[in-house]
N, C-alpha and C positions, 0 to 999 in steps of 0.2 A: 853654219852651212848656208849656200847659198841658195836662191828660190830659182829654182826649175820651173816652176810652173805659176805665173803669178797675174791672177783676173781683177781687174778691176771695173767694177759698177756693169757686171756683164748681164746682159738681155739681151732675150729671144723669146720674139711676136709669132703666134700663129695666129692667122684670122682675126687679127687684133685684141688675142690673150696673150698674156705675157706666162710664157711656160718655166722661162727662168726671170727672176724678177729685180734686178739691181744688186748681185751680188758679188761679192770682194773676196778672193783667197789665195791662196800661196801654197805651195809644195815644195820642200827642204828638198835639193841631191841629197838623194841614198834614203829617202824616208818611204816607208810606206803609210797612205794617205787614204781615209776612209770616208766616202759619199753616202751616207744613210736617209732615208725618205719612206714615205708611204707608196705605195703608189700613185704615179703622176705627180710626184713632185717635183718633179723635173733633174733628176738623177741623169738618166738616160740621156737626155737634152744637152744639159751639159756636157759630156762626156765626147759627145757627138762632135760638138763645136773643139772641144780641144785634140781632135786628130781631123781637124777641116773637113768633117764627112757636112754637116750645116754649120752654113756661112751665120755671123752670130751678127742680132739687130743692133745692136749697140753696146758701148764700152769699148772697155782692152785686153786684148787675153795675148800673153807673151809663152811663148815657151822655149826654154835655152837662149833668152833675150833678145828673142823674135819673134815678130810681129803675125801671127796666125793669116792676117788677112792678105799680108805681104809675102809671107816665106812658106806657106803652106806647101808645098811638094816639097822644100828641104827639109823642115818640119817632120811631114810624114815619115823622111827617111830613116830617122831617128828613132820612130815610135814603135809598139808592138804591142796589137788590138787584138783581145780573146770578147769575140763580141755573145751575146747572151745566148745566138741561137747556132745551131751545127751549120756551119759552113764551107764542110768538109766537102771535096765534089767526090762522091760516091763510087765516081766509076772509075778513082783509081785506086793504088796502093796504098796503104799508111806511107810508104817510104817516099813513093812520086807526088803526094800531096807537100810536103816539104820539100823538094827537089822542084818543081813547078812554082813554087812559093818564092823560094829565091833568086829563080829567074826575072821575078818581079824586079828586082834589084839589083839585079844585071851583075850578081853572084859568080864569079865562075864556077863551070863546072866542077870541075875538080876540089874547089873548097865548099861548093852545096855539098858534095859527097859527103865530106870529110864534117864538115856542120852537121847537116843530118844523121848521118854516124855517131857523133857525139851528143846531139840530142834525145834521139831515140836512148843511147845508154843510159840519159841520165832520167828519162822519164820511163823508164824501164817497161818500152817496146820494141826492142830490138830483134825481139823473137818472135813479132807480130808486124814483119818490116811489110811483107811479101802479103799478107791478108788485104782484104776490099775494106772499107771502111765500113760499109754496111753488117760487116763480120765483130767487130768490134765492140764491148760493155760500152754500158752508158761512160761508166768510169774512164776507161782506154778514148772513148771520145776526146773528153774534155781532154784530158793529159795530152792528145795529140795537137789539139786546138791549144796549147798553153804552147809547148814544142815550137809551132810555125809563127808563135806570135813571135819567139826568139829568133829565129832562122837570121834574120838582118843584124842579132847583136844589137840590138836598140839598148837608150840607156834609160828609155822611162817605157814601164808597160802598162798598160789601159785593160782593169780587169772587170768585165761589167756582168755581175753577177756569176763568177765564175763556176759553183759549185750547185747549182740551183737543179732539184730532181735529180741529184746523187745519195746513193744512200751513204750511209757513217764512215763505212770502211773505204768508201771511195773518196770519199769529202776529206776526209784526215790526210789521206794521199795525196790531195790537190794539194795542202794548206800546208805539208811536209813540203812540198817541193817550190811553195810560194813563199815562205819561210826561211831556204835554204837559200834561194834567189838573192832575196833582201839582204841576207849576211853577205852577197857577195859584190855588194855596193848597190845594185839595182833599186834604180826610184820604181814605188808602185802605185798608183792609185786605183781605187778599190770600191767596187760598189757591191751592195749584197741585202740580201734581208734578213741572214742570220747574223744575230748580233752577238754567238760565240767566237764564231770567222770574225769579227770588225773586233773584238776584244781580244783575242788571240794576236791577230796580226798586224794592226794598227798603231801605228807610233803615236799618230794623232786620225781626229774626225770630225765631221761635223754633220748636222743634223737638218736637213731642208723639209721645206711643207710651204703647199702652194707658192712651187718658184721662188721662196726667201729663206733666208739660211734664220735657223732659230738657236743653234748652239754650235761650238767649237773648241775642242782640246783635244787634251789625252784621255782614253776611255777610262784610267782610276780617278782622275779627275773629275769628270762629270758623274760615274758614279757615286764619289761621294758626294759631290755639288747639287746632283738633284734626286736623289732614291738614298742615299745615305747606306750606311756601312750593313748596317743590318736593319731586315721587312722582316713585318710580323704577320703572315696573312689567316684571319679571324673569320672562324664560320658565325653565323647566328650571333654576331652581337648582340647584347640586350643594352636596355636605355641605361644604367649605369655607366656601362663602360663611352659608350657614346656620349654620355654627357661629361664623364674625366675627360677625353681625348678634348673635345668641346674647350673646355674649361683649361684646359695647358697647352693650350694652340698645337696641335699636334698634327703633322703634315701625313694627310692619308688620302685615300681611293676610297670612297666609297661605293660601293658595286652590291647595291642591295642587302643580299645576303652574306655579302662578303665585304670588311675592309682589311685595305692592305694600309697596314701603317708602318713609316720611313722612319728606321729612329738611327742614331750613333751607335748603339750597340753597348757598350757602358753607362749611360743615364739613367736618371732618377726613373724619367717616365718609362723605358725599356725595360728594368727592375720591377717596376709596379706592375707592370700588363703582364709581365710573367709571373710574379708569385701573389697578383690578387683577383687577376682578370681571365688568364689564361690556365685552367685546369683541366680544358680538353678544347680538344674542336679549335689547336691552335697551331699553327706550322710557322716554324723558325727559319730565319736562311740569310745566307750572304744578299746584300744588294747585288744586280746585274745592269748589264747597259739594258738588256729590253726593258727595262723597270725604268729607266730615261728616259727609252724611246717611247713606250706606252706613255707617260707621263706627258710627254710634249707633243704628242701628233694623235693622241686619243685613243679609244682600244675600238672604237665602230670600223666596219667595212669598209675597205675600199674596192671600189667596182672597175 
């Protein structure tokens, strides 16, 4: 496949911090692509510079084999931004907010119709054409804001925390119809702080902290690479078990009261912690990516 989207050694300075810091990536046509960070690692930042909303301090950032800094309005023409927060203008219709949208684009009329018609079908609000937006579930929001991101038919969509303060039943709705998207060749790139969404949907990912990228692939990939197949998480260790683990280099978390230990899931040492160490007070489970993301960006606060 070819790269759609490909940075090179990209930064961007505020007030002389570097909020994205020298960073290199690529994005396959037709892949869906996943930005993971703590807060303020410069997710957002990035994302920004790649639909020319901030002009970027240095590097290269191409997309469709143009120059951001060069071709930005033909650029934008392409693209389709679901940005984090409701940008919906309130005071019109769900149906005039898409119809408005594509006038941007110098749409005609007749085919915004016929677009919006078929978008509303397909994010199943059709029967909510005629309501105010203020009328609208938190759910019915975002699906509208995914909707208008389409309107122009772009071939790469920019999803920046798409599903954020939905509950399950809404969240799954989004992730079915961003899901359905990607089968139908659309490049996606994707930022989120659930790390079920960036595992569910993600062809590949990567992982930034303080403006530099600290890992990169597919999410079965780094979780066995760095949390391993199967966690063992242990209330009240006592110093035996601590001193085996010690003793056979065993990759764990230790969290006071609690360590989480990373094993393969068939090994000697996994075998032992279950039938000589673990006879209560012990919880078994598959590895997950938040178990990588914890691992590499640290489990304290971000503010």
């Amino acid at each position: 496949m070819s790269a759609l989207i490909e940075a090179r050694n990209l930064v961007k300075v505020y007030n002389g911090v570097a909020a994205v810091d020298d960073i290199s990536f690529y994005v396959s046509t037709g892949e869906c692509f996943g930005l993971l960070g703590p807060n303020g690692a410069g997710k957002t930042t990035t994302i920004r510079m790649l639909y020319g909303f901030s002009p970027i301090s240095r590097g290269r950032l191409t997309l469709f084999g143009q120059d951001i800094r060069k071709h930005w309005r033909a650029i934008k023409g392409r693209i389709g931004v679901c940005q984090q927060d409701n940008t919906l203008d309130p005071d019109l219709t769900v149906e005039q907010n898409l119809l408005i949208y594509a006038g941007y684009f110098s749409i005609p009329a007749a085919e915004a119709r016929a677009r919006s018609a078929e978008l509303l079908a397909f994010f199943a609000l059709t029967h909510r054409k005629d309501a105010k937006v203020m009328e609208l579930s938190g759910g019915m929001a975002r699906r509208l804001i995914l909707a208008r991101a389409l309107v122009n038919r772009p071939e790469l969509l920019i999803l920046d925390e798409p599903t954020t303060g939905l509950d399950p039943q809404s969240r799954h709705q989004v992730w079915d119809k961003i899901a359905a998207l990607k089968k139908k060749g659309l490049t996606v790139l994707l930022t989120t702080h659930y790390m079920e969404e960036a595992a569910s949907l993600c062809d590949r990912l990567m992982i930034i902290d303080h403006g530099k990228i600290l890992v990169e692939g597919g999410p079965e990939d780094l979780i066995n690479r760095y949390a391993g197949r199967q966690v063992i998480e242990i209330e009240g260790a006592d110093a035996s078990l601590r001193t085996y683990l010690s003793d056979h280099g065993a990759q764990l978390d230790d969290l006071g009261e609690k360590l989480i230990v990373y094993t393969s899931g068939g090994s000697d040492l996994h075998r032992t912690i279950q039938e000589e160490f673990c006879t209560e007070r012990c919880t078994f489970r598959n590895g997950t990516l938040e178990d990588v993301f914890l691992r590499l960006t640290g489990r304290e606060l971000r503010e």
